[in-house]
PDB file of N, CA, C and O in Angstrom:
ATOM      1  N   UNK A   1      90.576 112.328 110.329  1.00  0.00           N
ATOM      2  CA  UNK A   1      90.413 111.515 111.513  1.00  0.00           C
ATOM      3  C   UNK A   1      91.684 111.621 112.344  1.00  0.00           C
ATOM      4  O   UNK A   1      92.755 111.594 111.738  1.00  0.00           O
ATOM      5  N   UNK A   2      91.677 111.729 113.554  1.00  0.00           N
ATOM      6  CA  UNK A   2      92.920 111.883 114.644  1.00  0.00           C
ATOM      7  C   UNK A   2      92.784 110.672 115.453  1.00  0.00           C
ATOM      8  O   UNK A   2      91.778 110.040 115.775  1.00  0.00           O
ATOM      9  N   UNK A   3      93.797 110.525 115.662  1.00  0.00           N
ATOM     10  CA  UNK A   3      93.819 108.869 116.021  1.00  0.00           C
ATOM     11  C   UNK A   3      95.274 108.565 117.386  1.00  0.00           C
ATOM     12  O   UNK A   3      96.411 108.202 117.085  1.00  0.00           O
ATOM     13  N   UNK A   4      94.876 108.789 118.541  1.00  0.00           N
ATOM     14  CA  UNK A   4      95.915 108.476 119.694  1.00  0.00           C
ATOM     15  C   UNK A   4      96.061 106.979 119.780  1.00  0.00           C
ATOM     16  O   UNK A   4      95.141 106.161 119.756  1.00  0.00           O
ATOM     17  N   UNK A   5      97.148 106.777 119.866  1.00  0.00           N
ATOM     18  CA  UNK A   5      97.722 105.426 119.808  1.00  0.00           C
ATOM     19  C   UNK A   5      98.836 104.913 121.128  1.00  0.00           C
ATOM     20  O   UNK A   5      99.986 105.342 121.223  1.00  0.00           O
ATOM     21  N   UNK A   6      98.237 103.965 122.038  1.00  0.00           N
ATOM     22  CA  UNK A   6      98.685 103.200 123.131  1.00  0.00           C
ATOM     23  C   UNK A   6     100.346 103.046 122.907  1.00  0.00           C
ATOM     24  O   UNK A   6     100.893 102.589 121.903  1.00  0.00           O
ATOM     25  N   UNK A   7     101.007 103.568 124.150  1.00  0.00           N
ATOM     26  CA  UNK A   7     102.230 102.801 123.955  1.00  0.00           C
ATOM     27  C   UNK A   7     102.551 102.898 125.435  1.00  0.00           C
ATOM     28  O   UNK A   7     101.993 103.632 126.250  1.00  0.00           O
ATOM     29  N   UNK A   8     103.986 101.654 125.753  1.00  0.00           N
ATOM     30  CA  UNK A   8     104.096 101.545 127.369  1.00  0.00           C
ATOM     31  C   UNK A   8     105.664 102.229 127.127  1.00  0.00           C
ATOM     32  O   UNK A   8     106.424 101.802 126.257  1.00  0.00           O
ATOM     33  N   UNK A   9     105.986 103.289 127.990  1.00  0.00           N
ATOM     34  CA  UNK A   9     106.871 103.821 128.452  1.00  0.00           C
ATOM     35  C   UNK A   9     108.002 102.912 128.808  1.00  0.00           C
ATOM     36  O   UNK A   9     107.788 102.245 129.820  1.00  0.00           O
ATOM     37  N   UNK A  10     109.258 102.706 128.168  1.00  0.00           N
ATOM     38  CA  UNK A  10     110.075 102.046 128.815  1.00  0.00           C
ATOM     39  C   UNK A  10     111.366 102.552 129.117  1.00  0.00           C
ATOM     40  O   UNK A  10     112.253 101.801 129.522  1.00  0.00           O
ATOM     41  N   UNK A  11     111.574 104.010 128.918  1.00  0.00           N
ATOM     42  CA  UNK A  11     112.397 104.553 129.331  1.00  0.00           C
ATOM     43  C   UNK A  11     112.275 106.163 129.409  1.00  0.00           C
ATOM     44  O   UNK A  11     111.997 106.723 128.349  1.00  0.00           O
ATOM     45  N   UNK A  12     112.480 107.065 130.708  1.00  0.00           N
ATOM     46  CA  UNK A  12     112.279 108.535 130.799  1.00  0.00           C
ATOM     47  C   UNK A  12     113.294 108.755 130.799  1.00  0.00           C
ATOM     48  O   UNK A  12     114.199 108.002 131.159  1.00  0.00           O
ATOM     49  N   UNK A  13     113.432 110.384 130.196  1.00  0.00           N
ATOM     50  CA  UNK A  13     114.336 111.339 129.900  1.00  0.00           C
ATOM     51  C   UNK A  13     113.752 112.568 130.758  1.00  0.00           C
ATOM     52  O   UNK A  13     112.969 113.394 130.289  1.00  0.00           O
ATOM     53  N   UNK A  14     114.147 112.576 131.833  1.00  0.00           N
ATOM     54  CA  UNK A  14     113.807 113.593 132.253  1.00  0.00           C
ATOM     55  C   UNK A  14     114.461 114.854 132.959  1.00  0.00           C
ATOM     56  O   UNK A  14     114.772 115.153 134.112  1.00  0.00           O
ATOM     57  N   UNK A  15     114.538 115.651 131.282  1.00  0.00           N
ATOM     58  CA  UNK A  15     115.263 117.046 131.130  1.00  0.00           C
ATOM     59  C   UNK A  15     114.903 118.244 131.848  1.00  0.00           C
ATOM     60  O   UNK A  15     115.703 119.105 132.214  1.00  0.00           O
ATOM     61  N   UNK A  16     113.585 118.251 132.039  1.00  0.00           N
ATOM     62  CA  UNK A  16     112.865 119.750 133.100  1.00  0.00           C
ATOM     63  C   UNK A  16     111.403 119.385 132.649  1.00  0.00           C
ATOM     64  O   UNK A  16     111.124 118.198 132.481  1.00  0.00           O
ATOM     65  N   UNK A  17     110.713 120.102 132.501  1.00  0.00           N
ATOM     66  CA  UNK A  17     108.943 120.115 132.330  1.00  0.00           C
ATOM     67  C   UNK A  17     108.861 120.365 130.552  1.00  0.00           C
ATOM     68  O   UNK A  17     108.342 119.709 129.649  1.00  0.00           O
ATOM     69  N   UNK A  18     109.277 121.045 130.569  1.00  0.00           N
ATOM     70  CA  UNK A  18     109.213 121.302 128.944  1.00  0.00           C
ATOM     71  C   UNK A  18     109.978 120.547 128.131  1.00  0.00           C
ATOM     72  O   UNK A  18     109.630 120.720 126.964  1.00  0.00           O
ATOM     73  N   UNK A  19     111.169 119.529 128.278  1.00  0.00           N
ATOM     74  CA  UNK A  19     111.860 119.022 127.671  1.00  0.00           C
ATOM     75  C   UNK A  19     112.228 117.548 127.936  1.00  0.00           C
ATOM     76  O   UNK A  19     113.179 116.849 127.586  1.00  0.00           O
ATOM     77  N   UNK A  20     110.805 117.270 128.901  1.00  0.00           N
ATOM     78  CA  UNK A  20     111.379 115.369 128.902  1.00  0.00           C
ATOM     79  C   UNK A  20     110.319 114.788 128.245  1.00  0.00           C
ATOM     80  O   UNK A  20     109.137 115.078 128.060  1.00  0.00           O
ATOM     81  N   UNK A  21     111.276 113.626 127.852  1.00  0.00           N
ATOM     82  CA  UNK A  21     110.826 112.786 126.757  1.00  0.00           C
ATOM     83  C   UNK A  21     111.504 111.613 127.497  1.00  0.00           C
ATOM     84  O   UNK A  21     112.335 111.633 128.406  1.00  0.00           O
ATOM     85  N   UNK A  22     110.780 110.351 126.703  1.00  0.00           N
ATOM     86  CA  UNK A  22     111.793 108.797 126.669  1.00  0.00           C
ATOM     87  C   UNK A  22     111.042 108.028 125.332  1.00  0.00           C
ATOM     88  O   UNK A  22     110.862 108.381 124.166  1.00  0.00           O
ATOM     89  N   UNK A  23     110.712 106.846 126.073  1.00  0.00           N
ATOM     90  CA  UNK A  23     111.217 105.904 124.746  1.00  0.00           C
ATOM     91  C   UNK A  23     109.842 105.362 124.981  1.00  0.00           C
ATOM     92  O   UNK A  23     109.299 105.486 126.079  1.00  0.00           O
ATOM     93  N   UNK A  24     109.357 104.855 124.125  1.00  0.00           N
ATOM     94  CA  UNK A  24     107.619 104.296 124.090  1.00  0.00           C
ATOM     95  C   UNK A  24     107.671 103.237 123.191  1.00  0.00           C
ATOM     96  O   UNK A  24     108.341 103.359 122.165  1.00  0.00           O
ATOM     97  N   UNK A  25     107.061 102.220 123.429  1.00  0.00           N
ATOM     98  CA  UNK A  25     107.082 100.652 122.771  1.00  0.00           C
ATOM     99  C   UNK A  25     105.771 100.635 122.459  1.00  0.00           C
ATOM    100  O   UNK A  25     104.910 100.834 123.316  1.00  0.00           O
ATOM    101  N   UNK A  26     105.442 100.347 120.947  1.00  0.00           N
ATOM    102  CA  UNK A  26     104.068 100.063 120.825  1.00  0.00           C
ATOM    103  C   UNK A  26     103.927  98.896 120.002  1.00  0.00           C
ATOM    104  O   UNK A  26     103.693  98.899 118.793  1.00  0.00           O
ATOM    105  N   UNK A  27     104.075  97.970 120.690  1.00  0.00           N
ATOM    106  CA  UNK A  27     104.258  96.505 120.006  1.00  0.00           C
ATOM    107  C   UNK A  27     105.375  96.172 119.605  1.00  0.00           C
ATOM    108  O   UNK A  27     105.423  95.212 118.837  1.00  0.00           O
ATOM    109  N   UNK A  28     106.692  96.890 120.014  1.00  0.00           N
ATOM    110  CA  UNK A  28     107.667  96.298 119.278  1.00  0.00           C
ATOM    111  C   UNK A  28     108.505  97.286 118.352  1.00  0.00           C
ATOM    112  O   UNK A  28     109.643  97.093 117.925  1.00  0.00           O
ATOM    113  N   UNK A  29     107.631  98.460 118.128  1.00  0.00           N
ATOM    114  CA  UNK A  29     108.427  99.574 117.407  1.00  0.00           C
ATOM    115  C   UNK A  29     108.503 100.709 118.428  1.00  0.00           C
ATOM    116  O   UNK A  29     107.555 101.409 118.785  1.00  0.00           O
ATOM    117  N   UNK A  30     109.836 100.794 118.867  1.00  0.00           N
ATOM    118  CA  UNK A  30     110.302 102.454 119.698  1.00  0.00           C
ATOM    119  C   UNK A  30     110.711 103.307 119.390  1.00  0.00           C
ATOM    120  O   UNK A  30     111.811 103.477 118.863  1.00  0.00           O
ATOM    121  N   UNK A  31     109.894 104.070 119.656  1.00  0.00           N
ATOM    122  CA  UNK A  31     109.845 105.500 119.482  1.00  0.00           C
ATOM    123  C   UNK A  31     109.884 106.679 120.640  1.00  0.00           C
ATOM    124  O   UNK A  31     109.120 106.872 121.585  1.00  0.00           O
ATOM    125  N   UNK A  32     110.914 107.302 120.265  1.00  0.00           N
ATOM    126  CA  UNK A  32     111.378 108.709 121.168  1.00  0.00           C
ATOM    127  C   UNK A  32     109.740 109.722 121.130  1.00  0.00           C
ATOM    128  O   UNK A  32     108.948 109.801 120.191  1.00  0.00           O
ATOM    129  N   UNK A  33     109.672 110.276 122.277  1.00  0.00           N
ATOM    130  CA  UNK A  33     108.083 110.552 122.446  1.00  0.00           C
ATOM    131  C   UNK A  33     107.763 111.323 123.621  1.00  0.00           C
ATOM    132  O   UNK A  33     107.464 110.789 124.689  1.00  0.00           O
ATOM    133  N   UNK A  34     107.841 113.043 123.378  1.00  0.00           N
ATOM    134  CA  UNK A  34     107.478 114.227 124.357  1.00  0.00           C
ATOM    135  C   UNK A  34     106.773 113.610 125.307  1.00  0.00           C
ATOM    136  O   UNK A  34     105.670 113.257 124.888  1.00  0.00           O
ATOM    137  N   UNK A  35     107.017 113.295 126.625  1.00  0.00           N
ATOM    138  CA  UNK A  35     106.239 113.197 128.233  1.00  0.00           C
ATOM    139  C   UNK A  35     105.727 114.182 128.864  1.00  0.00           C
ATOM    140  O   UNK A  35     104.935 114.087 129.802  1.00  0.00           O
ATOM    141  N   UNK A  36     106.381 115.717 128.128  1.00  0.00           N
ATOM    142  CA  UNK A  36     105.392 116.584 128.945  1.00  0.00           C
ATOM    143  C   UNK A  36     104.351 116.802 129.416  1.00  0.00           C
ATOM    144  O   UNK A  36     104.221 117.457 130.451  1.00  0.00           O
ATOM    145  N   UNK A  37     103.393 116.302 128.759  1.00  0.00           N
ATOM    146  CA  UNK A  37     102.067 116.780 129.000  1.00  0.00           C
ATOM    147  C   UNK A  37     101.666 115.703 130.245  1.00  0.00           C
ATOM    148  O   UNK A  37     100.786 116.053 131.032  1.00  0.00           O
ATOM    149  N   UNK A  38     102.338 114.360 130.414  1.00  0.00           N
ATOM    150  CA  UNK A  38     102.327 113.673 131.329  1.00  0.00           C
ATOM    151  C   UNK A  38     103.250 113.402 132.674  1.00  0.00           C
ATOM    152  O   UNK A  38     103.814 112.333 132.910  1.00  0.00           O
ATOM    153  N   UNK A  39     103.284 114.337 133.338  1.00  0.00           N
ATOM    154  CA  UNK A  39     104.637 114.411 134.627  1.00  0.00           C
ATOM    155  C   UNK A  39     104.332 113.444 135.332  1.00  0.00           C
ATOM    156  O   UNK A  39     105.392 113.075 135.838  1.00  0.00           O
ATOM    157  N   UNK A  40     103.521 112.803 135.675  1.00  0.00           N
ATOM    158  CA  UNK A  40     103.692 111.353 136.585  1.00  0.00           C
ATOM    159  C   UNK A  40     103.978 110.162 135.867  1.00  0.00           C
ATOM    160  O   UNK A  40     104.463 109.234 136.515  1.00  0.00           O
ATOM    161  N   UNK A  41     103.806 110.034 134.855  1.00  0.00           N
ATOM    162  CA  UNK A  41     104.136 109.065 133.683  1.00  0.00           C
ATOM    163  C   UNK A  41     105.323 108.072 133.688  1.00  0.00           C
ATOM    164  O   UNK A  41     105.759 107.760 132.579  1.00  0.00           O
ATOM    165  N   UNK A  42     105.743 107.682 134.479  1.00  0.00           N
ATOM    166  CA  UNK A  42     107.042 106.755 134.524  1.00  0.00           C
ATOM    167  C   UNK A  42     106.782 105.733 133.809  1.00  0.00           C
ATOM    168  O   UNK A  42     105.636 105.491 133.432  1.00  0.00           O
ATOM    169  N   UNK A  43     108.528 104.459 133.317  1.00  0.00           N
ATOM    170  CA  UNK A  43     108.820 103.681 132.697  1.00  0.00           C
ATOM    171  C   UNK A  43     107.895 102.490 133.380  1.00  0.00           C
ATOM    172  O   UNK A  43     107.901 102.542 134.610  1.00  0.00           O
ATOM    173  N   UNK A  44     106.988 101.278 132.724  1.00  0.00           N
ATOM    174  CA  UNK A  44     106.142 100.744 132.643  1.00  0.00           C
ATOM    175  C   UNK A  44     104.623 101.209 132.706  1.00  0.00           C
ATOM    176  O   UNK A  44     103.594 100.578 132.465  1.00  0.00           O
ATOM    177  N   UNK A  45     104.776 102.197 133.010  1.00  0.00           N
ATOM    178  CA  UNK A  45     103.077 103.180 132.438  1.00  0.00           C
ATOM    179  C   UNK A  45     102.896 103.097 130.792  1.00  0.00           C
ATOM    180  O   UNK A  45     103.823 103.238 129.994  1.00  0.00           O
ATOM    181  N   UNK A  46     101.577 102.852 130.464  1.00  0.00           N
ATOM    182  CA  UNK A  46     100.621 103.067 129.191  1.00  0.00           C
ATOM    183  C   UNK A  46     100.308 104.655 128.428  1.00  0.00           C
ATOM    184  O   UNK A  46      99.125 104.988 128.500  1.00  0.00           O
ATOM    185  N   UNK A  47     100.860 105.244 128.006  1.00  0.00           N
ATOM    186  CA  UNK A  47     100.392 106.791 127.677  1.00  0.00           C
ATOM    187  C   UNK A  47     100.163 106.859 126.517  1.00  0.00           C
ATOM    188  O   UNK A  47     100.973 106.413 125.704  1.00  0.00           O
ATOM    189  N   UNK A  48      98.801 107.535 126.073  1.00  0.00           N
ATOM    190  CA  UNK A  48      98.339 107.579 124.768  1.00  0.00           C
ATOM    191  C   UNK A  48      98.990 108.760 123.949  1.00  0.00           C
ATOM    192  O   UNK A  48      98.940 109.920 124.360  1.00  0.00           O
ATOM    193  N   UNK A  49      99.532 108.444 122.907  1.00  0.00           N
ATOM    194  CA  UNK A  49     100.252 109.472 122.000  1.00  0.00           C
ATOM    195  C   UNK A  49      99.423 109.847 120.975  1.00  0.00           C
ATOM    196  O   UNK A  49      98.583 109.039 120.578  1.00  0.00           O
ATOM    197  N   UNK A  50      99.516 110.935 120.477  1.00  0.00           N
ATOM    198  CA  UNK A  50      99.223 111.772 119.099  1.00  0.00           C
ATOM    199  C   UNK A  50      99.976 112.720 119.185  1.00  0.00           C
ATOM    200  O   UNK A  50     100.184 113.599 120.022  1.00  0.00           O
ATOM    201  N   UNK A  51     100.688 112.229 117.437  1.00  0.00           N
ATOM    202  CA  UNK A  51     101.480 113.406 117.004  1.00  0.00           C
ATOM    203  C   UNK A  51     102.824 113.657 118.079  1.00  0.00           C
ATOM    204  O   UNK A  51     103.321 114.705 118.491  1.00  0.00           O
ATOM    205  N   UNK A  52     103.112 112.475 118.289  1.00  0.00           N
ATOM    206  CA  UNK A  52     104.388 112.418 118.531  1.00  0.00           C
ATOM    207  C   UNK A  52     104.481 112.876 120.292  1.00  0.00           C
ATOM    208  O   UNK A  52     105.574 113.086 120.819  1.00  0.00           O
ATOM    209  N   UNK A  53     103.437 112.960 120.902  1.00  0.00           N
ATOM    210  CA  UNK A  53     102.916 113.607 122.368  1.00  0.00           C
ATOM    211  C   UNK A  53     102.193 112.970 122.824  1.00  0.00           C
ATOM    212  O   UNK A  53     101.060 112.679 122.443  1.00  0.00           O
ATOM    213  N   UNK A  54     103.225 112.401 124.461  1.00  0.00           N
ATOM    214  CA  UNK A  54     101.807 111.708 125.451  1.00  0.00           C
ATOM    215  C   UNK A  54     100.901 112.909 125.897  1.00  0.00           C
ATOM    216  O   UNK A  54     101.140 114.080 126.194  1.00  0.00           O
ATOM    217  N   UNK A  55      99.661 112.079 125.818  1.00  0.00           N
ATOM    218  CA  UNK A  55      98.837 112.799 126.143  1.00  0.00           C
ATOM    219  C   UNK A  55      97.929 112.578 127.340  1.00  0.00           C
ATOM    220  O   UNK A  55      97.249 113.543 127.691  1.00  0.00           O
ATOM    221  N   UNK A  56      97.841 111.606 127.917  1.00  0.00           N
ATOM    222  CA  UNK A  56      97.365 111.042 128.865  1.00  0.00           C
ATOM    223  C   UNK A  56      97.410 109.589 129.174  1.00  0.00           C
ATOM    224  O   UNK A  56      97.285 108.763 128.269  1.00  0.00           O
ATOM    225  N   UNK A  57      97.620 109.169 130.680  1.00  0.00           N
ATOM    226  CA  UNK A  57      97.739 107.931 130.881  1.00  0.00           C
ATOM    227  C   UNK A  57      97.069 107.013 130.859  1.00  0.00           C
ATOM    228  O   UNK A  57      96.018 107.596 131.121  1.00  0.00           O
ATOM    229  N   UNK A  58      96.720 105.743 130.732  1.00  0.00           N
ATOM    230  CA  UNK A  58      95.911 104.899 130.606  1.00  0.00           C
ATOM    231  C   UNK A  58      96.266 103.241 131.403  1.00  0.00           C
ATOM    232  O   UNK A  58      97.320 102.612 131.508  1.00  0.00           O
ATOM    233  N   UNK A  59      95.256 103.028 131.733  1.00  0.00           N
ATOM    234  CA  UNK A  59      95.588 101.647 132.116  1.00  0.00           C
ATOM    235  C   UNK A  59      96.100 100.359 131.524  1.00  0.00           C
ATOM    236  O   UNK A  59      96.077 100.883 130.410  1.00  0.00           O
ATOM    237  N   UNK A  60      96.601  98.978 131.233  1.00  0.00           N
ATOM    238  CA  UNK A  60      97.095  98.089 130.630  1.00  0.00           C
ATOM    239  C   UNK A  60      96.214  97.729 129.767  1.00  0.00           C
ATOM    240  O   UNK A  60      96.411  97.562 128.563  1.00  0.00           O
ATOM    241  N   UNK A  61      94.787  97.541 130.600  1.00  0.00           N
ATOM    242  CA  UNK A  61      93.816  97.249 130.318  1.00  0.00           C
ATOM    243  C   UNK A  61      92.812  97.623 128.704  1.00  0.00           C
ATOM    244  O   UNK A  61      92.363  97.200 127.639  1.00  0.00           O
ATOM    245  N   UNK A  62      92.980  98.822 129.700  1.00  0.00           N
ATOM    246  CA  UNK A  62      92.300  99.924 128.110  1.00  0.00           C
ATOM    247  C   UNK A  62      93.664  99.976 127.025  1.00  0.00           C
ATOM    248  O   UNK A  62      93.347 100.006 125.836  1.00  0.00           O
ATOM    249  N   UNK A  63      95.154  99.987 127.337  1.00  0.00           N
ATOM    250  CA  UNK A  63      95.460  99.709 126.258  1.00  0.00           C
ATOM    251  C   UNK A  63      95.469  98.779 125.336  1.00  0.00           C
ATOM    252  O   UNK A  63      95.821  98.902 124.162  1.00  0.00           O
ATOM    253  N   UNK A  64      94.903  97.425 126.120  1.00  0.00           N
ATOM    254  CA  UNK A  64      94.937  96.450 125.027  1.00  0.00           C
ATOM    255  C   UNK A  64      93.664  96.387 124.399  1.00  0.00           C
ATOM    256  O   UNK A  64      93.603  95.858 123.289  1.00  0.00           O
ATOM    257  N   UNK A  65      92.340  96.973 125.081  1.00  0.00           N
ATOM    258  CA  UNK A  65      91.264  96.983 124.346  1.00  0.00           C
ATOM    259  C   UNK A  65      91.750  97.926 123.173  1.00  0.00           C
ATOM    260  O   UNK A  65      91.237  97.493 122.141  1.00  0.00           O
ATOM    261  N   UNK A  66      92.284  98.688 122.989  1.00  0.00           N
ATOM    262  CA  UNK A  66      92.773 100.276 121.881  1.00  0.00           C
ATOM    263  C   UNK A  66      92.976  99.029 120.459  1.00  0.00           C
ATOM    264  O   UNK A  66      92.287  98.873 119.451  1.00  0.00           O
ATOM    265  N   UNK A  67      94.396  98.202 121.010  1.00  0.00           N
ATOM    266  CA  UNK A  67      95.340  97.166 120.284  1.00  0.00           C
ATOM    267  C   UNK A  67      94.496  96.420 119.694  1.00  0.00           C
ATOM    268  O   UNK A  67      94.608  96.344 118.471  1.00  0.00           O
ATOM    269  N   UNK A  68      93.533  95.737 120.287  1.00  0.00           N
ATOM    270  CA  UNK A  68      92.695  94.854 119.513  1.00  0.00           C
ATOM    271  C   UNK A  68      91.772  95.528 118.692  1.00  0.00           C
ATOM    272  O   UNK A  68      91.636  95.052 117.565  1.00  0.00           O
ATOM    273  N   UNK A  69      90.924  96.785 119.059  1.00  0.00           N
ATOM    274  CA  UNK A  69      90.239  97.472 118.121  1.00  0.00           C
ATOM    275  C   UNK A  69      91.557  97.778 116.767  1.00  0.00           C
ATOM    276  O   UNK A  69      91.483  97.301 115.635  1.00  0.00           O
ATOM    277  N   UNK A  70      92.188  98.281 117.052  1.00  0.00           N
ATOM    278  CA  UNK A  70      93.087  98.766 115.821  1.00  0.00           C
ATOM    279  C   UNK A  70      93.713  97.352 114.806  1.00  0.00           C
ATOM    280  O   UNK A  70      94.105  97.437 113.642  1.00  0.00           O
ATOM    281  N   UNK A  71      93.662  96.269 115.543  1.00  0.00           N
ATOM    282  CA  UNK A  71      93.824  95.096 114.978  1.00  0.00           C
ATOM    283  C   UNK A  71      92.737  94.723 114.005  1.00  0.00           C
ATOM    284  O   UNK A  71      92.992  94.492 112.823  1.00  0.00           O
ATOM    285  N   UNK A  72      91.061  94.643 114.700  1.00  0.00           N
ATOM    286  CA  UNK A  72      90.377  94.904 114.039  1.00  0.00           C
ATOM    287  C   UNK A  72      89.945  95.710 112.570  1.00  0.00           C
ATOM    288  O   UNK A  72      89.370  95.346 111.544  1.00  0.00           O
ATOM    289  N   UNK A  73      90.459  96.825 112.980  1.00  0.00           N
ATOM    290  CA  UNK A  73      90.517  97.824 111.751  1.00  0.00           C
ATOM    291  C   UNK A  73      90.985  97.294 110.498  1.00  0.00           C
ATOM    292  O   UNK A  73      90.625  97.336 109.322  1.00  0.00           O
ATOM    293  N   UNK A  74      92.190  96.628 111.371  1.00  0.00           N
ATOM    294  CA  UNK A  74      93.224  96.601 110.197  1.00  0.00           C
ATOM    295  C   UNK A  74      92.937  95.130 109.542  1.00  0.00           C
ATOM    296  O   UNK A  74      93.888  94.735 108.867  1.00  0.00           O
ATOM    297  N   UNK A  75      92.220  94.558 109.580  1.00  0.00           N
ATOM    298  CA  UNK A  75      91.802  93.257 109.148  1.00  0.00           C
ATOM    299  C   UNK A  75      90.419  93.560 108.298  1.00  0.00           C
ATOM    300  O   UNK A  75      89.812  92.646 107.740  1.00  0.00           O
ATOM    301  N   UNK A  76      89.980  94.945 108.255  1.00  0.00           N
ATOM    302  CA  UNK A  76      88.713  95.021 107.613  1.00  0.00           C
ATOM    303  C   UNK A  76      88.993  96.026 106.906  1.00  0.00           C
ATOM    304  O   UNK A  76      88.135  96.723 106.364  1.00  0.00           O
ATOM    305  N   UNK A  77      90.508  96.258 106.815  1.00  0.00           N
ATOM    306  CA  UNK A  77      91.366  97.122 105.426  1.00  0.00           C
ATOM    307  C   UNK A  77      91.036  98.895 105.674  1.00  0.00           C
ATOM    308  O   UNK A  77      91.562  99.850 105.102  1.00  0.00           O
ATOM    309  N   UNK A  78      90.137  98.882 106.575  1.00  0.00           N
ATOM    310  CA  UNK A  78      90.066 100.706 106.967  1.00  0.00           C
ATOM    311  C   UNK A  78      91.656 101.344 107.099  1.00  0.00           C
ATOM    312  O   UNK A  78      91.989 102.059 106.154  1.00  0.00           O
ATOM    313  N   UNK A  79      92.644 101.150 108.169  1.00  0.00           N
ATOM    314  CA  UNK A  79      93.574 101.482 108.086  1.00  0.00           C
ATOM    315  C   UNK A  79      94.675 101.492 106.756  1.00  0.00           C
ATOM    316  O   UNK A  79      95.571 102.313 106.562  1.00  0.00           O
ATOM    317  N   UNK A  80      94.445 100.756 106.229  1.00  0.00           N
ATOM    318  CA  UNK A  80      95.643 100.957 104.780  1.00  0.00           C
ATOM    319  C   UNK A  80      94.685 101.612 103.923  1.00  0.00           C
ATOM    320  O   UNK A  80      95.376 102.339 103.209  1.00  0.00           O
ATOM    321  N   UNK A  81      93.112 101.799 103.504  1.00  0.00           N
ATOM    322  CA  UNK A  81      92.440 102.599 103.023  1.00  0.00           C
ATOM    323  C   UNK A  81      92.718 104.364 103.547  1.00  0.00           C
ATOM    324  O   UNK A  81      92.666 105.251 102.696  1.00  0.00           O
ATOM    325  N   UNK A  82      92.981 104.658 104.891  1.00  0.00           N
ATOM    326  CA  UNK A  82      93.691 105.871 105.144  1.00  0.00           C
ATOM    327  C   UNK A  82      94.699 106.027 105.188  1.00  0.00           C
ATOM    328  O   UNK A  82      94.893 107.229 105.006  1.00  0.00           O
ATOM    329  N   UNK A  83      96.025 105.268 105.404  1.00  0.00           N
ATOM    330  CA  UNK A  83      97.207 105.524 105.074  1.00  0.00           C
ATOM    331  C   UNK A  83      97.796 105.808 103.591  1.00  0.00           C
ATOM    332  O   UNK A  83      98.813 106.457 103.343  1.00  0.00           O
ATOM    333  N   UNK A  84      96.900 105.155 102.623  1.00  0.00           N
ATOM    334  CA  UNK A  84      97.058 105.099 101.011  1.00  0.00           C
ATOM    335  C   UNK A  84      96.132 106.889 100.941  1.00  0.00           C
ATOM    336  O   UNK A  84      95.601 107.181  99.869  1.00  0.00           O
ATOM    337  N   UNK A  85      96.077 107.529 101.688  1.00  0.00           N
ATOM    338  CA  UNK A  85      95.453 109.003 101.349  1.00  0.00           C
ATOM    339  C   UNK A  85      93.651 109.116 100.976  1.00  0.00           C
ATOM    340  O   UNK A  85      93.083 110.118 100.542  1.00  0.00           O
ATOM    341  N   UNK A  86      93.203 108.168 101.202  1.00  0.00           N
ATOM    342  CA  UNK A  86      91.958 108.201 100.586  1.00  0.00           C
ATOM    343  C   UNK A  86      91.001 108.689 101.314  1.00  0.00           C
ATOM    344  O   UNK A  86      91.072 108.110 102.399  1.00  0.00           O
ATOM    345  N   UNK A  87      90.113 109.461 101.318  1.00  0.00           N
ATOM    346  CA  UNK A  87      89.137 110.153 102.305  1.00  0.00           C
ATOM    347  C   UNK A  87      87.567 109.263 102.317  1.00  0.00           C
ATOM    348  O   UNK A  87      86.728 109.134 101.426  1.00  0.00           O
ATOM    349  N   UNK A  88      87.606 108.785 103.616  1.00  0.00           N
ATOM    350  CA  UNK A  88      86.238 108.073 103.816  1.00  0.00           C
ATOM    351  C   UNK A  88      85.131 108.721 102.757  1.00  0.00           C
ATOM    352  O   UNK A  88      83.973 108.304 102.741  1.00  0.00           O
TER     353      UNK A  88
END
């Protein structure tokens, strides 16, 4: 299962096209996080990551619907059932 995960941009690094990155908040844990693939993407924008890469932007909106589904998940034990390695 591949799984992109909401975070809001709160700081760009922007080195050239191939080499900017900044800082991405996803509830509270920041993480350094490739912007390439997103060049309009500035600090208070939503960009969905996988694998360590924004991948496209998203609204506040849809990120908090993402947050509450994954909240969900995680209250009905699916998520620590795949993090512990176990295959649906």
């Amino acid at each position: 299962m591949c799984l992109a995960v909401p975070g809001k941009i709160i700081r760009v690094d922007d080195d050239g096209p191939f080499s900017r990155a900044g800082k991405v908040d996803f509830g509270g844990v920041v993480r350094e996080v490739n912007l390439a693939l997103v060049p309009d993407a500035a600090a208070g924008d939503y960009v969905l990551i996988h694998v360590g890469m924004a991948i496209s932007k998203i609204d506040e909106e849809e990120a908090a619907r993402v947050f509450e589904m994954l909240r969900e998940m995680e209250e009905l034990g699916e998520v620590e059932e795949f993090g512990e390695g176990r295959k649906p």
